[in-house]
N, C-alpha and C positions, 0 to 999 in steps of 0.2 A: 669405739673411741675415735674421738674425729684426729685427722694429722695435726693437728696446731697442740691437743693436747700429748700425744704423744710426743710430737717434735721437741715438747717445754720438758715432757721427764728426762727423755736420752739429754736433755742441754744439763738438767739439775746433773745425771750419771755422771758425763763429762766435766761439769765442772770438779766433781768430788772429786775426781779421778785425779784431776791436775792437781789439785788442793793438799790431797792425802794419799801419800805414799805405800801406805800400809792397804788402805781401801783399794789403788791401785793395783796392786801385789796382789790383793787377792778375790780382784773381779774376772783380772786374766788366768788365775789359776781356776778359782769355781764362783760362777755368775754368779750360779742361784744361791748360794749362801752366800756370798756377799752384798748383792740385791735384797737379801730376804733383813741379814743383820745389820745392817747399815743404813736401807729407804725403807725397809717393812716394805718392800715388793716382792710378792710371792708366785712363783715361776712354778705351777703345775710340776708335776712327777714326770706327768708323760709329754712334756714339752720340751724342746731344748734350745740352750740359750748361746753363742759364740762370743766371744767378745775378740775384735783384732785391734789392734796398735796400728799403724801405718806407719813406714817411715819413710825418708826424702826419697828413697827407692821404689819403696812397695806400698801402693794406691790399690785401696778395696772398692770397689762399686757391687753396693747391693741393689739388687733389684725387688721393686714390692712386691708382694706375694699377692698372683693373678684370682683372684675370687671366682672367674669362670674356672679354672679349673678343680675347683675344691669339689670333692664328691661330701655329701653332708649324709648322715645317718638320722636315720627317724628321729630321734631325739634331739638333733640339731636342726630337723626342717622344723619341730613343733617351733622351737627355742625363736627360729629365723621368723614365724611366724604369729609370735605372739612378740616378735619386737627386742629380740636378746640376739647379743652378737656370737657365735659361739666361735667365733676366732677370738676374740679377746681373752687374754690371760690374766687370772687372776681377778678376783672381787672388782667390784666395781669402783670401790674405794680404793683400791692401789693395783689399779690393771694399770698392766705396762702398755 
């Protein structure tokens, strides 16, 4: 998934977020069902998702996650190899 399309879903997240109180309440308590019941974005079992707030205090700086270092398993070299990303979460249709 290229960053411009990712950058646009977390903007669609954020905007709900601000939008809706309830959806906010409980993307910070549990992502993935509120990701899953709310955008139909589906966050693997074995993946896990954070969500933080910031506020005028406390500034998060995420770093992207370094591709050289990923070790991949057979079945994500074939994946890498025949052109599938296997970092990408979720269907192709609603990867985050």
């Amino acid at each position: 998934m290229s960053n411009d399309v990712r950058s646009k879903r977390i903007q669609i997240i954020v905007e709900k977020a601000k939008s809706d109180a309830t959806f906010k309440a409980k993307l910070l308590a549990d992502a993935k069902s509120a990701l899953k019941d709310s955008l139909h974005i589906a966050i693997p079992n074995n993946a896990d998702i954070t969500v933080l707030e910031e506020t005028p205090t406390h500034l998060y700086l995420v770093l992207p996650i370094d591709l050289d270092d990923i070790e991949l398993s057979e079945q994500d070299e074939k994946h890498v190899t025949a052109g599938v990303n296997p970092i990408q979460i979720g269907s192709a249709d609603n990867a985050f």
